[in-house]
Each structure stands twice: as structure tokens, then as C-alpha cells.
C-alpha positions as CSV (number, residue, x, y, z in Angstrom):
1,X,162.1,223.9,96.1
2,X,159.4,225.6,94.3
3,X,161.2,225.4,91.3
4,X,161.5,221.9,91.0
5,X,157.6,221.5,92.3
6,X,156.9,223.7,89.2
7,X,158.7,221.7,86.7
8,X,157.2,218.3,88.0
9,X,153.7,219.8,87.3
10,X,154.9,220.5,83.4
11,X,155.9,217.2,82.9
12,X,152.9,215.3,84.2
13,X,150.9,217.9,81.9
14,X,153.0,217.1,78.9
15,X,152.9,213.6,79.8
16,X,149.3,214.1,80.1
17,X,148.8,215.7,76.7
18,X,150.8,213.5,74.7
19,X,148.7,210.6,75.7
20,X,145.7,212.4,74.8
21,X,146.5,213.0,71.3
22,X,147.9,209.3,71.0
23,X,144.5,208.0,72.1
24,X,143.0,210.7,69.7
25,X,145.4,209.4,66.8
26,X,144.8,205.7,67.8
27,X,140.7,206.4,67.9
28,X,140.7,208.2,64.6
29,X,142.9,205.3,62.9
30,X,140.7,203.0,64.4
31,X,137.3,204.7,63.3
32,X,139.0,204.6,59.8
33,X,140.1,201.0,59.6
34,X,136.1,200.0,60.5
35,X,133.2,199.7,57.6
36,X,129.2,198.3,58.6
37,X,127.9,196.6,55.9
38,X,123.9,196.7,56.8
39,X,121.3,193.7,56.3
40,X,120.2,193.6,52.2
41,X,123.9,194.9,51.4
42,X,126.7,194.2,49.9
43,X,130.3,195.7,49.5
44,X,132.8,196.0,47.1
45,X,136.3,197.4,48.3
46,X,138.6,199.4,45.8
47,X,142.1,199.2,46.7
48,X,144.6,202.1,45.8
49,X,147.2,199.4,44.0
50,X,144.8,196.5,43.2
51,X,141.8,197.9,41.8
52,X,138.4,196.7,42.5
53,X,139.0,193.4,44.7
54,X,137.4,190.2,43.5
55,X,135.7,189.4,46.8
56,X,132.4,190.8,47.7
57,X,132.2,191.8,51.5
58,X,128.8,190.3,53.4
59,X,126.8,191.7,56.2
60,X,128.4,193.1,59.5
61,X,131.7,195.1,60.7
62,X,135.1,194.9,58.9
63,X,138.3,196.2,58.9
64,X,140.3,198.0,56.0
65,X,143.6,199.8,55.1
66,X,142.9,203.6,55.5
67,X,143.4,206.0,52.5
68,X,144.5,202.7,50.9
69,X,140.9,200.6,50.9
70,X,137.7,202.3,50.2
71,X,134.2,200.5,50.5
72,X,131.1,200.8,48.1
73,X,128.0,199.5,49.2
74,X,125.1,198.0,46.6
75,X,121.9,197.3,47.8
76,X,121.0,193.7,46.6
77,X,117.2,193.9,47.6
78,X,114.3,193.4,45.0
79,X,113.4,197.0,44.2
80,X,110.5,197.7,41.6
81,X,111.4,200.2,38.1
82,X,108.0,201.3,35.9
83,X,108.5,202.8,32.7
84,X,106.4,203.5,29.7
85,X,106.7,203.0,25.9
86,X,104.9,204.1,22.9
87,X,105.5,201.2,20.2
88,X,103.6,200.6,17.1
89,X,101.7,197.0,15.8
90,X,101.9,194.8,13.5
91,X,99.5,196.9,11.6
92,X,101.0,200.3,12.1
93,X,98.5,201.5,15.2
94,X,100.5,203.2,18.3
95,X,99.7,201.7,21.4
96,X,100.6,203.2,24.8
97,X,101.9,200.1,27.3
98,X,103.7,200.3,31.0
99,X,106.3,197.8,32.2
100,X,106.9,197.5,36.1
101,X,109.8,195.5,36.4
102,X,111.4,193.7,40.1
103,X,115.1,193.8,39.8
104,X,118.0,192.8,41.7
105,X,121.7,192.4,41.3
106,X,123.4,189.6,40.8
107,X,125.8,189.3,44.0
108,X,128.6,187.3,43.0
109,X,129.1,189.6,39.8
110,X,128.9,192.6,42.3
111,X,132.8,193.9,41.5
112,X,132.0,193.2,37.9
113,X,128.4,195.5,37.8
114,X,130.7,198.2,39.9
115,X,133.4,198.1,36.8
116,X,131.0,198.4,33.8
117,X,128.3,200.1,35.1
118,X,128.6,201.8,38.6
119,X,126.2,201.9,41.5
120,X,123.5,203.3,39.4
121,X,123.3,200.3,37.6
122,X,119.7,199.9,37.4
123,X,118.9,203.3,36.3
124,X,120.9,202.8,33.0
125,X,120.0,199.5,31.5
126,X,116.7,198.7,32.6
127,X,114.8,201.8,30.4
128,X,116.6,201.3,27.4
129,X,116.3,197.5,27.2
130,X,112.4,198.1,28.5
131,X,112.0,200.0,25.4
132,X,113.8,197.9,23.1
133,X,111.9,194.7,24.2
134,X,108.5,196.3,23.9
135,X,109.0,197.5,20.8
136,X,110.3,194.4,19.6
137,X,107.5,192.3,21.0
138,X,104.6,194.5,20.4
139,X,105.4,194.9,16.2
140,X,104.7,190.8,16.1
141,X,101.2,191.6,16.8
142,X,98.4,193.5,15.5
143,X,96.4,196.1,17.7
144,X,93.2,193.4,18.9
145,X,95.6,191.0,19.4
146,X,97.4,192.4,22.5
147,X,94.2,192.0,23.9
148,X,93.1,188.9,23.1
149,X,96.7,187.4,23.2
150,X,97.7,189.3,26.1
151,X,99.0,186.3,28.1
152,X,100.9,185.2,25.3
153,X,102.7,188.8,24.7
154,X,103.2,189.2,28.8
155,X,105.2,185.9,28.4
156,X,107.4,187.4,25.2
157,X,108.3,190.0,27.1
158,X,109.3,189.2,30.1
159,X,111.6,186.0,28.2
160,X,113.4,188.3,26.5
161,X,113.9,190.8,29.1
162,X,115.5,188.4,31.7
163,X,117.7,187.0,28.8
164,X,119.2,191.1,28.4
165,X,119.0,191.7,32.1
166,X,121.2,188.8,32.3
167,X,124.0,190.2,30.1
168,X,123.9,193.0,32.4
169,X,124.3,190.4,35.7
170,X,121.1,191.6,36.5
171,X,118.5,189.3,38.1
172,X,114.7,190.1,37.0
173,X,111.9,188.6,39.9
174,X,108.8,189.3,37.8
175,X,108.1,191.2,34.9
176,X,104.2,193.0,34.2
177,X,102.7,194.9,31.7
178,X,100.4,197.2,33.7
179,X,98.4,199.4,31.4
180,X,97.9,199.3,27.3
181,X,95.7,202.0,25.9
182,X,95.4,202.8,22.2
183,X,94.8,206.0,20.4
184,X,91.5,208.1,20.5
185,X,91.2,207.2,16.6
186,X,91.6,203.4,16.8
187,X,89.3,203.4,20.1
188,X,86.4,205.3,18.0
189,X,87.4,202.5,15.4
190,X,87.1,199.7,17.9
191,X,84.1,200.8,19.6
192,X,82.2,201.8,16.2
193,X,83.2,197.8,15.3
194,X,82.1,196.3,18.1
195,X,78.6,198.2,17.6
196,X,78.4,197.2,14.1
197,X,78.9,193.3,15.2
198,X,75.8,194.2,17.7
199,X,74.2,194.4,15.2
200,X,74.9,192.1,13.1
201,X,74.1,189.3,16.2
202,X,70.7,191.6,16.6
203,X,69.8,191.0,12.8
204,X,70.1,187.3,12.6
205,X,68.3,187.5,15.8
206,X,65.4,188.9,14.3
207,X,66.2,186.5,11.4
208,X,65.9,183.9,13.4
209,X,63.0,184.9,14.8
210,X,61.2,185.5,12.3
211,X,61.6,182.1,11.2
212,X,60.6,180.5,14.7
213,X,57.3,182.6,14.0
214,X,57.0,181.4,11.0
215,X,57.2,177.7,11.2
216,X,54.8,178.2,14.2
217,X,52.5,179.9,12.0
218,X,52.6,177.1,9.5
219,X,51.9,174.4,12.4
220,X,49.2,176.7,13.9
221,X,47.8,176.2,10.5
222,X,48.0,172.8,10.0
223,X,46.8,171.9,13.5
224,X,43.8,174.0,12.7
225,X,43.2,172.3,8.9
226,X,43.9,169.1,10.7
227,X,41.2,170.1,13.5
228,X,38.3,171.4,10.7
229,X,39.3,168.2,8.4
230,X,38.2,166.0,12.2
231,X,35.3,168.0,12.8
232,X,34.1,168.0,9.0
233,X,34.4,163.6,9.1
234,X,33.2,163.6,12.6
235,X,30.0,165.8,11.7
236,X,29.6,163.8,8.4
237,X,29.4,160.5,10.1
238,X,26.9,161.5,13.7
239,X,25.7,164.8,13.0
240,X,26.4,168.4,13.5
241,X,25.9,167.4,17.7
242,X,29.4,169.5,17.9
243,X,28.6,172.3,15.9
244,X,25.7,173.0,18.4
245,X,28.1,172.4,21.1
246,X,30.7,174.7,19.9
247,X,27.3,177.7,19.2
248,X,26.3,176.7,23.1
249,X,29.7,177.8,24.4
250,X,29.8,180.7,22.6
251,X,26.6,181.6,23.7
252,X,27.6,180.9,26.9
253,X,30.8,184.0,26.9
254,X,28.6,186.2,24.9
255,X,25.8,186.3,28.2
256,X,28.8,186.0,30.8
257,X,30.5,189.4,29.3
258,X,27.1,190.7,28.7
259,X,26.3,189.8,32.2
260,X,29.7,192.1,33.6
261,X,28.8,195.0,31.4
262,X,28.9,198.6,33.6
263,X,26.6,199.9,31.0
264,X,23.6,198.3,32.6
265,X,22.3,199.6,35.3
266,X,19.4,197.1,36.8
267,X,19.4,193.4,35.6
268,X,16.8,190.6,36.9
269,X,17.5,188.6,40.1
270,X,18.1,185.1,40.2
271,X,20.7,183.5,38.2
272,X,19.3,184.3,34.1
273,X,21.8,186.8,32.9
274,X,19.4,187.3,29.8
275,X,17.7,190.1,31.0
276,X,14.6,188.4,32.4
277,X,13.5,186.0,29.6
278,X,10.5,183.9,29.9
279,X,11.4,180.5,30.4
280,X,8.2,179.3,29.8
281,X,7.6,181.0,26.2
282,X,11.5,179.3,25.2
283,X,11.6,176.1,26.2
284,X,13.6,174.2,28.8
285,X,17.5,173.6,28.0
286,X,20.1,174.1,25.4
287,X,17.3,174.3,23.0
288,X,15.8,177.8,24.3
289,X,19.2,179.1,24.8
290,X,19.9,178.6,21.5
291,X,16.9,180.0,19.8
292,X,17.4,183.1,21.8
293,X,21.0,184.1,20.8
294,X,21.2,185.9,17.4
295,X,21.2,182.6,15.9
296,X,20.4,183.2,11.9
297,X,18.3,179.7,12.0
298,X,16.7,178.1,14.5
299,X,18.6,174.9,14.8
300,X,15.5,172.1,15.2
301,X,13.0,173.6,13.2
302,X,14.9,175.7,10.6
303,X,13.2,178.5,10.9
304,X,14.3,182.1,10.0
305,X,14.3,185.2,12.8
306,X,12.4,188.7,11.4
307,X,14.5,191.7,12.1
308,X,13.1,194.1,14.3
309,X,12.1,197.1,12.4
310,X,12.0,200.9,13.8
311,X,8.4,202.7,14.0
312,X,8.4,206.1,12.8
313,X,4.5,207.4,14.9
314,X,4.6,208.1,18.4
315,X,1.4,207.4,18.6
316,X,1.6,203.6,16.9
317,X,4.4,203.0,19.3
318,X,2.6,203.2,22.1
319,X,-0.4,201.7,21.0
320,X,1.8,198.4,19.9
321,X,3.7,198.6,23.0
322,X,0.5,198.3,25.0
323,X,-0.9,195.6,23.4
324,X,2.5,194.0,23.9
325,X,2.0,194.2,27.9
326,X,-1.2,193.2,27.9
327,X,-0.8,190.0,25.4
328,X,1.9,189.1,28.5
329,X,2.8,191.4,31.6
330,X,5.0,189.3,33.2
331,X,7.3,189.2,30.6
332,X,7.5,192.3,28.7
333,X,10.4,194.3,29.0
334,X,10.9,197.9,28.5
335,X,14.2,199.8,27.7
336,X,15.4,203.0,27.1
337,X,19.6,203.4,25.5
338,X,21.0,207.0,24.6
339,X,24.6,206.6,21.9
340,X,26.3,209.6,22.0
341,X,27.7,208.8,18.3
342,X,24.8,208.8,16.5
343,X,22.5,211.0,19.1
344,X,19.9,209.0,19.1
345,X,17.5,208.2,22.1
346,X,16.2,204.5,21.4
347,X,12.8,202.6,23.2
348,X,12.1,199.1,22.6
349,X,9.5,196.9,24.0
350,X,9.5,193.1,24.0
351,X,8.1,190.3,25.5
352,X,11.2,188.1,24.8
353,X,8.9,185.3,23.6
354,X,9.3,183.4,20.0
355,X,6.7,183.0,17.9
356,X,7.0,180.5,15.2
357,X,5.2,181.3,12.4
358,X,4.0,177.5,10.2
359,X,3.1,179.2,7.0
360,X,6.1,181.3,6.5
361,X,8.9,179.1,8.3
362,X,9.7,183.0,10.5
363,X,10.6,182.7,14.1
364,X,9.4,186.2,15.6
365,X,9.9,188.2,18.2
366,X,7.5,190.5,19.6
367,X,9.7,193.7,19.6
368,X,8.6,197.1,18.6
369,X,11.6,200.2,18.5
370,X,11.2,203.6,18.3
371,X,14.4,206.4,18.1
372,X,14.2,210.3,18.2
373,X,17.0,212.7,18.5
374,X,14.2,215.5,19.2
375,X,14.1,217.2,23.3
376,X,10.4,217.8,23.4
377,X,10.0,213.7,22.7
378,X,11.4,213.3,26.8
379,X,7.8,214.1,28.0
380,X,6.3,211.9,25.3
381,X,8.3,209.4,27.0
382,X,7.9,210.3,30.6
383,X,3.7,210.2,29.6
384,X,4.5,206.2,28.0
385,X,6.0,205.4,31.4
386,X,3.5,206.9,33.6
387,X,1.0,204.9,31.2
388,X,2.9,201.5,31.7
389,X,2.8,202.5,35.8
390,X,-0.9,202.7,35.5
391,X,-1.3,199.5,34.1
392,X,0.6,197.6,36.1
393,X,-1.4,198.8,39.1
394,X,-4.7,198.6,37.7
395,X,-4.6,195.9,35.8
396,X,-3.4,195.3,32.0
397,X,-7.1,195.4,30.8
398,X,-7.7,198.9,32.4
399,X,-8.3,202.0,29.2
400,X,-5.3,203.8,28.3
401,X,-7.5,207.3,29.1
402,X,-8.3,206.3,32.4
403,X,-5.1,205.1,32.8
404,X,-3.9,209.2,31.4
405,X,-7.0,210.9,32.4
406,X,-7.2,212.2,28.4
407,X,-8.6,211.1,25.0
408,X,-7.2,208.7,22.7
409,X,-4.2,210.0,21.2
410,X,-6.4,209.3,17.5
411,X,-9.3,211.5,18.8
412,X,-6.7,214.6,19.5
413,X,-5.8,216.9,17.3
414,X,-2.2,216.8,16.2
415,X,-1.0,221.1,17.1
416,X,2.2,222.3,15.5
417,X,4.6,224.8,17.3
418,X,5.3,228.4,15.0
419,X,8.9,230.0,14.6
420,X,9.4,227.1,17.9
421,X,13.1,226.1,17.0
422,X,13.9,222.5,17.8
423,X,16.4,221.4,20.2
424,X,18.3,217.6,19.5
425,X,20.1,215.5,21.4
426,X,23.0,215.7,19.1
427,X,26.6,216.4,20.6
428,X,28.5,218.6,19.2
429,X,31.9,216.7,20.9
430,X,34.0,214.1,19.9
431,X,31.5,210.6,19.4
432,X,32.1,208.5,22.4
433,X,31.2,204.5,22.4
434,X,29.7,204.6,25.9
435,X,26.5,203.3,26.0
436,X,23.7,203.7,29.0
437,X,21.0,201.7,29.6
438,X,18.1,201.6,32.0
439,X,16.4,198.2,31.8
440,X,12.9,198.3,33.9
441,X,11.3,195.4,34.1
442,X,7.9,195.2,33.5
């Protein structure tokens, strides 16, 4: 009884077993007899007695002969290839250029690419007819033209390389030449060009220029001869009306920038720029203004001005200067002007009146001047201005001594200093054109 309880377990174990390693057997044959062919994929199947089958194998699960069928998948996506090439131009210059390439194979001839060239496909045509093309391409044109023509040889290129990709049942999506860069030497050459034709464009420039200025220089010129020829007819036939006009307006800037100077320091009120002149000793109008103004002849009477000479005595200077205030007070003028050039302290008194004299055709001005470059003279001059205060509050008629409290200066007797060593107002520094003025009006 146990015996046969004993052998009945054996044979369900057995049984048990045997049906394991069929469904083992069964799985791995199955497993075997199954292939995936992913999305972007293709397959070509190599059978043991036929050779590489005609038919390429799409996307999904199929079945196959085991040990007798054997799949090879090819990936039919666009995938991108770069390579560089150093080719020479037209005129013998190397030029470095880089060709990025979108390839993909051409899926019907699938069995055909796996019989001639393998899965690797890609990797053994595309350099070498990269390289060929380029250089090919590239020796049609001369260095500056692959840039200025560089549509043109982008086009070349990529013609040619889908015709030889297409012997190869390869399909070329887009072809790019991404970089060109020449060598150090013909970059100095180009850039040394490019500054020569600089300037070249700068010179005729300047050329042209030049020429502008000069054709404007020759109509300036005959506007102006045009413009003296109108003035010359117009003053022939009414006058020389203009020509007084013309010294007017001039006379007119000269007192306005006079009238702005920082060099003076006091200047009369009202509006008369001239330094208080008298009105009533000049005239009324265009007339006075003119006589007064450095004109060389006086323009209704003809008359000649006297220059104003310097007075070398001290003592005559101040005896003409007084009689100048008293001949008219209101009107004389006293001024004092250090130059640092020349180191010269300079007086002048005026009464800013013309006299015209009949006899000798002179229009005058009462003006006397006196200059000293001597220290000591300050006091001399601070004694003439005391002398001028006096006056003006006693009276003009009043005597100089009372006015001093001394002699005459004829009556004294002239003392000279001994071994007294005289100081100047000379600057020893670098001559300045500044000019200072103290106008006190009298």
C-alpha cells in the first residue's frame, strides 16, 4: 500500500517536470521567433539560405525562423554629420570651411545600403564625399569671393552633394556651410586692403572737399565784387548816404563791446556808453556820434582830428589839466590805465568836446596825457587828485595853493634825491594784455 502511494507521487512529479521544461522550451522558442521593430526604424532580415530578403520590415512585433532569420535594424531618422575641410581657391589661398550635413537613408533601398555598405553607412561616405565636394567647389572661386558669393557657393555645394549621396541611396535634408576662416597671412592681407581703400574713400573725400570750399570761396567772392560794384553805382548816383550808414553801425558794435568790457571799472549812468560825453559840445544825432568815433575826417565839414600828444613835465600836466576843468567841469573826465606790457602808468584828461579849428581845417580835442613808469610819481598823482577834489568843492575858480595849502609848483625849488635808487613799475614776468582802468568822472 505504501508502495504504490510512493510510486503515484513519482509520476505526478515527473509528469510535473516534463511539463515544465516543455513550457520552458515552448517560451524560449517563442521569445526567439519574436523581433520589435521601434518608431523611426526599419529592418532588414538575413536569412541562412536566402540572403538578405528583398522586403524591408516596418514598425511593430514580428515573427521569424530561429537560428534561421536574423534581424538588423537601421534607424531612418534625419540625424545631423559636421565635418571640416581645408581646401585651396581659385588663387592658391587655404581656407578653412565646416559642412553640417542632415542625412537619412533611403528606406526602400534599405537591403541594398545593408549589402554594400553596412549599418554604418553614414560614417563612411558622407566625410569622404564632404571633402571631395568642397574641394571641388571651393577651387572655382577665389578667396573674397566665398564671401561675397557665398549664397551662390552654399548652393554648389549642396547640388552636388545630394547628387553623390544619391549614388549612395542616401537622402540629404539640408546641407550648410557653417564656418570659413582664412589664414593669419591672407587675413593681415585683407584687413591691410580694406584700410588702404579707407583711405582711398577718405582722400577723395578731402578732394572733394576741398573743391566744395573752393567754389564757395569763388561765389563768396563774386557775391562780395557784385556787392562793392552795387554800392560803388549806388553811391555814384545819391551819395555816400550808405557809406555813413555802414561807419554808424560799426560805431554802434565798437561802443556796445566797449560798453561789456570787465576792464572798466565805473562808467556814467544813464544810457551813453561813451564814457560820459557832453552832448551839448557834439551835437544831436548821427552827426555827433560820428565825429566822436576815431573817424580820420569829420564827415560834414572835412575836417582833420590832432592826435593827442604825451607831456613830458609834471608840473605842465597839471597846470593844463586844470585849466581843462575849469574851461568846463561838467564835462572833463579824468583817467588813470596801468599795461603790464609796457609798464607804463598813463593819466589823461579831457573834456570830450570838439573844437573845430576854421583856419587850419583840425577838429581838436582837448586831451592832455602824461605816462611814468617811476614809483615815487604815485604821490604826485595822489597830490593831482586831492587838487581836482578841492576844486570841485570849492569851486573851479578857487587857486590851486589854497586848494594844496603850498606855493606854485614854478615858485618851488625842483630837490634831487643822492645815491636814492629808483624803483619802476616794470614787471619782470611774462607781459600780460590785461588792462585796468579807473574812470572818475569829474
Amino acid at each position: 500500500m505504501a508502495a504504490g502511494g510512493g510510486q503515484a507521487a513519482f509520476s505526478f512529479l515527473t509528469n510535473i517536470a516534463r511539463t515544465a521544461v516543455g513550457l520552458g522550451v515552448s517560451a524560449s522558442l517563442l521569445s526567439a521567433s519574436l523581433y520589435t521593430v521601434d518608431g523611426g526604424q526599419r529592418a532588414v532580415l538575413f536569412d541562412r539560405f536566402r540572403g538578405v530578403l528583398d522586403e524591408t520590415v516596418g514598425e511593430g512585433t514580428h515573427f521569424l525562423v530561429p537560428w534561421l532569420q536574423k534581424p538588423y535594424i537601421f534607424d531612418i531618422r534625419t540625424r545631423p554629420h559636421t565635418f571640416t575641410s581645408n581646401s585651396g581657391t581659385k588663387d592658391l589661398q587655404m581656407v578653412n570651411l565646416t559642412l553640417r550635413l542632415l542625412s537619412r537613408p533611403d528606406v526602400p533601398m534599405l537591403p541594398t545600403i545593408f549589402k554594400s555598405l553596412g549599418t554604418e553607412y553614414d560614417e563612411k561616405v558622407l566625410p569622404s564625399i564632404g571633402n571631395e565636394v568642397l574641394k571641388a567647389v571651393v577651387a572655382q572661386f577665389n578667396a573674397d569671393q566665398l564671401l561675397t558669393e557665398r549664397p551662390h557657393v552654399s548652393a554648389l555645394v549642396r547640388d552636388a552633394l545630394i547628387r553623390r549621396a544619391r549614388d549612395f541611396n542616401i537622402v540629404l535634408d539640408d546641407v550648410a556651410i557653417t564656418h570659413l576662416s582664412y589664414g593669419s597671412e591672407f587675413s593681415i592681407a585683407v584687413e591691410k586692403k580694406q584700410v588702404a581703400q579707407q583711405e582711398a574713400e577718405r582722400s577723395k573725400f578731402l578732394v572733394a572737399r576741398a573743391e566744395q570750399e573752393r567754389r564757395a570761396a569763388v561765389i563768396r567772392a563774386e557775391g562780395e565784387s557784385e556787392a562793392a560794384k552795387l554800392i560803388s553805382d549806388a553811391t555814384a548816383a545819391v551819395g555816400t548816404g550808405i557809406l555813413e550808414l555802414r561807419r554808424i553801425e560799426a560805431a554802434r558794435e565798437i561802443a556796445s563791446t566797449l560798453s561789456k568790457s570787465p576792464n572798466v571799472v565805473y562808467l556814467p549812468g544813464g544810457n551813453n556808453m561813451l564814457l560820459g560825453l557832453n552832448p551839448t559840445g557834439l551835437g544831436q544825432g548821427p552827426a555827433a556820434l560820428r565825429s566822436l568815433l576815431l573817424l580820420p575826417r569829420h564827415a560834414s565839414t572835412g575836417c582833420s582830428f590832432a592826435a593827442m600828444v604825451y607831456i613830458d613835465s609834471w608840473d605842465d600836466f597839471v597846470e593844463r589839466s586844470v585849466q581843462i576843468f575849469r574851461d568846463d567841469p561838467h564835462s572833463t573826465r579824468y583817467v588813470m590805465k596801468y599795461r603790464h606790457c609796457d609798464g607804463k602808468l598813463v593819466l589823461k584828461v579831457t573834456d570830450n568836446r570838439v573844437h573845430f579849428d576854421g583856419l587850419t581845417a583840425f577838429c581838436t580835442l582837448q586831451c592832455v596825457k602824461f605816462k611814468t613808469d617811476q614809483a615815487q610819481d604815485v604821490k604826485k598823482m595822489e597830490k593831482l587828485n586831492n587838487i581836482f577834489f578841492g576844486l570841485m568843492v570849492r569851486g573851479p575858480d578857487v587857486d590851486i595853493a589854497e586848494v594844496t595849502g603850498k606855493e606854485p609848483a614854478e615858485q618851488q625849488v625842483s630837490k634831487k634825491g643822492r645815491g636814492r635808487r629808483h624803483q619802476t613799475f616794470k614787471n619782470k614776468s611774462k607781459c600780460s594784455s590785461s588792462c585796468y582802468k579807473l574812470v572818475s568822472i569829474i
